[in-house]
N, C-alpha and C positions, 0 to 999 in steps of 0.2 A: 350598591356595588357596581364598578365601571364594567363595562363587557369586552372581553378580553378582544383583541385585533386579530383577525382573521389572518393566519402565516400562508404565503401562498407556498405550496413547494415546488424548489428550486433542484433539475434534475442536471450537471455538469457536466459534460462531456470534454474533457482536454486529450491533449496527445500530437502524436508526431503529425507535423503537413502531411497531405495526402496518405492517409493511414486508415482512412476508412470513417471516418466520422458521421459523412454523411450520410453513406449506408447507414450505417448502423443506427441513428437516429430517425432514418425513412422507415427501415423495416421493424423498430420499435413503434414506432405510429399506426404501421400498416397490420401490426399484429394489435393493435386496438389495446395496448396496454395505458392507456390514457386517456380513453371511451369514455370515460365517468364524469370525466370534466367538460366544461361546454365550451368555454372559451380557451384556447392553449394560443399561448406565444411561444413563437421562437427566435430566439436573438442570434445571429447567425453572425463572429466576429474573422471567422477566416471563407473565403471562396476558393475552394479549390477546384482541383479538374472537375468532378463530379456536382452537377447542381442538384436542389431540389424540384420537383414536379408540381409545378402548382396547383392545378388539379387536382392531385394526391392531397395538396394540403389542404385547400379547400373543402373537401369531401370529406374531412378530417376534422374541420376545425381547429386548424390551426391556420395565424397570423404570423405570417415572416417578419422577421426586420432586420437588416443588415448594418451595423455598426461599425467604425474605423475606432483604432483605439485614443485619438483625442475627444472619442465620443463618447466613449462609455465610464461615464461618470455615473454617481448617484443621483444630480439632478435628471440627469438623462431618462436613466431606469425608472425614475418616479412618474415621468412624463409618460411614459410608455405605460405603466400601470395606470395611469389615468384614463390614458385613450384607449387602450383594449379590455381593462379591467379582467384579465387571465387568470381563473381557477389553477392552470398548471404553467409551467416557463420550463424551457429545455435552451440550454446557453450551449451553444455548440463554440468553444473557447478556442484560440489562435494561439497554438504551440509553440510560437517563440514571444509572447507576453509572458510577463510573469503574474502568477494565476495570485501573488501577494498586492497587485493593484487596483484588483476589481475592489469595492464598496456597496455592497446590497443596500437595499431601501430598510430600514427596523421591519418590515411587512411581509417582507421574501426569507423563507429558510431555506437551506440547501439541506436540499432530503437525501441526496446519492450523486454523488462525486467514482465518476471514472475516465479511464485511460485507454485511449486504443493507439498501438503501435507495430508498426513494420517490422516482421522479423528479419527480413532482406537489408533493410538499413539502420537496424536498433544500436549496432556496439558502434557505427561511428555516432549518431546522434545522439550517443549516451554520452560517450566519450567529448563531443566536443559540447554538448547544451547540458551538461551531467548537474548542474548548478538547477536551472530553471527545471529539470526532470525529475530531478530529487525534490523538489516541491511538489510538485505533480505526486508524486507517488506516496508523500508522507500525509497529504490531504485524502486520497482516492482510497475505496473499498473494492474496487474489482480492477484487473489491465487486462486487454484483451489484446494478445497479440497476432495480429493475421500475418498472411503468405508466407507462412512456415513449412511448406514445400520444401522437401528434400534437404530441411537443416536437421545436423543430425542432432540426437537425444542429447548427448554430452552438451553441446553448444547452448541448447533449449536449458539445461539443468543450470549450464553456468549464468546462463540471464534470471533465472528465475531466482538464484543464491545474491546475484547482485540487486533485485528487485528487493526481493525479502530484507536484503542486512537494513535498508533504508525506511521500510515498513515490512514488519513481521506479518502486521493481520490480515496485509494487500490481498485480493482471490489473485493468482493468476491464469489465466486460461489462455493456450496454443491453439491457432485456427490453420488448418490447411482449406486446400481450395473444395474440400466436402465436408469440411466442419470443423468440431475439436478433436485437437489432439489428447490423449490421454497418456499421461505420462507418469504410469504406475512406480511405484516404489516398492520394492517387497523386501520384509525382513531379511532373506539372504542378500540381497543386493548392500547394504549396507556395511559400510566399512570396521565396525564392530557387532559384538555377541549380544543381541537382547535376550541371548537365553542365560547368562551367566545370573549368577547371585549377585554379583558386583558389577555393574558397566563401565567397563574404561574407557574414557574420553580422550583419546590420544590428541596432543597439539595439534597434530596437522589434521586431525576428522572435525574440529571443534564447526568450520562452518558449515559440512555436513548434517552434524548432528541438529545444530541451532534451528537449520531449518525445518528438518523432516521433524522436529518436534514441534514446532510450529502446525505445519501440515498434517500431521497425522496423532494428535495429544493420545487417543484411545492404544496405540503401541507402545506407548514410555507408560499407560498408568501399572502403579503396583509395583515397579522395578525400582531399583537401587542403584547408581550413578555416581561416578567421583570425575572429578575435574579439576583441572588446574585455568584461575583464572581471575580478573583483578574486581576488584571491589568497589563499587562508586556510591558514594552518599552525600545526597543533595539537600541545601536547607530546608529542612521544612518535613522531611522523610520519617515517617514514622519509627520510634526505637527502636522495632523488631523490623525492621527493612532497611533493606538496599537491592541495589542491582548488580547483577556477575553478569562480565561478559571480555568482548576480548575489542579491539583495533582492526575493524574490515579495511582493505582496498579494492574495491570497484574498479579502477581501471588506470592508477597512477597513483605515486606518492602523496600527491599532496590533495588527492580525493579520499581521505581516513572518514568511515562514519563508524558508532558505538555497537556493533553487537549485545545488545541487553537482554536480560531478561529480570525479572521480579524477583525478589527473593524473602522470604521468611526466616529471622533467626532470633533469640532473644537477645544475643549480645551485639547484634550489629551496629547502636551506638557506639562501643568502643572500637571500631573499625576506621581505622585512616583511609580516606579517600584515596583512591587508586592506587591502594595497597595490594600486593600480590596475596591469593589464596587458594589452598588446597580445601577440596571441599565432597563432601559425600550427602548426599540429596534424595528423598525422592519428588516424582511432577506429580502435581497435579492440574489439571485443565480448570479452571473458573475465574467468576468476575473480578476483578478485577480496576478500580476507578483511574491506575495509569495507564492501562489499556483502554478505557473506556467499551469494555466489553469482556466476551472471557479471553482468558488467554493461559499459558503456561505457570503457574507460579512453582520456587525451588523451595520446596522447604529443607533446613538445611539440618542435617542431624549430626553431622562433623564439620569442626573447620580450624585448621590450622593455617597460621602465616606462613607464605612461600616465595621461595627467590622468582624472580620475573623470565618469565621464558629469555631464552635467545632470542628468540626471534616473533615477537608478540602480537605482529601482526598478521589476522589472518587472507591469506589471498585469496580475493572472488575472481580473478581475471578469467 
């Protein structure tokens, strides 16, 4: 029996130009969370204001390599695993590539994919790279957003509703200049009644709710839920499934992405694709194989066909 190929893991760091990258990759070294490994590279494709200490890397065990992007190919990267031969790789990524051109070796796995970005300049770089950023975020498991000084909570809430509609499972965490922000939620602050028998989901709460159920599954479990919302079923969907959700906008018309979420129902074969429905539910939290992990699922215990909102889409602006 052949012996399996040793996967090196591949730690990703993208995000906005000068947003903290290199920080944040120094002081994960310097906190020794990669000790265990003896050889570490790091491929380094943007230089910004901030360099690294060489020193520091050395002392560390880690090998720099700085990369332009007609370089970073696959032959490249194989070349590079030859001559360093690196138990760990931390790819500190160039925010205006698009993170769909990179090509790993078959030998390299990408273990954790995240994002660091500027709260000072996130809604115009969203706004104008919102293409290449919405990739970033539908690949990445955490964004961290620093110098969130003195932006207020509202503002922070709206980035985090436009982060989520594009990846639900995304962490997101708010840094000021002494650390995280914590940006509690509490059942009265929310725009309906979790103590009612029935939860009404009113149109204009629907992005609200989407999210903090994402965020917080352990307050929706055990409750009861009715919504009004459109139906998607994709080839291949199992009979008792589909997805309910609504039409988000991020930051213009013609930036629409899917608010979904999973759904469980017996009859959902006979369901026309992006048919309107009224619907009564309850959550539950777990795995999930379109999440690729756990997540929300609806299971549905009413559902009736229904005419399509006015106005269907909902706004993250």
């Amino acid at each position: 029996m052949a012996e399996e190929e040793y996967q090196i893991p591949i730690f990703f760091i993208n995000g906005q130009l000068d947003s903290g990258k290199t920080q944040f990759i120094t002081e994960t070294i310097e906190m020794g969370q990669f000790a265990e490994a003896k050889n570490k590279l790091l491929i380094v494709c943007e230089e910004g204001e901030e360099e690294y200490d060489e020193k520091m890397l050395k002392d560390n065990g880690v090998s720099m390599v700085v990369l332009e992007k007609e370089d970073l190919t696959e032959e490249k990267l194989k070349e590079l695993d030859k001559q360093y031969k690196p138990e760990r790789i931390l790819i500190e990524y160039n925010g205006t590539w698009s993170c769909k051109e990179i090509i790993l070796p078959s030998n390299w796995e990408m273990q954790q994919q995240l994002i660091t970005a500027d709260g000072t300049t996130f809604e115009t770089y969203f706004a104008n790279m919102r293409v290449l950023f919405a990739d970033m975020i539908r690949n990445s498991e955490l964004l961290i957003m620093n110098r969130c000084d003195g932006l207020e909570t509202q503002k922070l809430t709206g980035f985090k509703r436009s982060i989520k509609s594009i990846n639900p499972a995304i962490e997101v965490v708010f840094e000021d200049a002494e650390g995280e922000i914590d940006l509690p939620v509490e059942d009265e602050d929310l725009p309906f009644d979790l103590t009612a028998p029935l939860v009404e989901i009113k149109p204009d709460q629907f992005g609200i709710w989407f999210v903090d159920m994402w965020d917080n599954p352990g307050r929706y479990a055990g409750k009861k839920f009715h919504v009004k919302a459109m139906a998607m079923r994709e080839p291949g969907m199992a009979k008792n499934a589909f997805v309910a959700g609504r039409p988000a906008m991020n930051c213009c018309a013609e930036d629409l992405v899917f608010m979904g979420v999973f759904c469980k129902y017996d009859g959902a074969s006979n369901l026309v694709n992006k048919q309107w429905i009224d619907i009564v539910f309850t959550i539950v939290d777990e795995f999930n194989e379109e999440y690729d992990g756990n997540g929300p699922v609806l299971y549905i215990q009413e559902l009736k066909e229904s005419a399509p909102l006015q106005d269907p889409v909902v706004n993250l602006v």
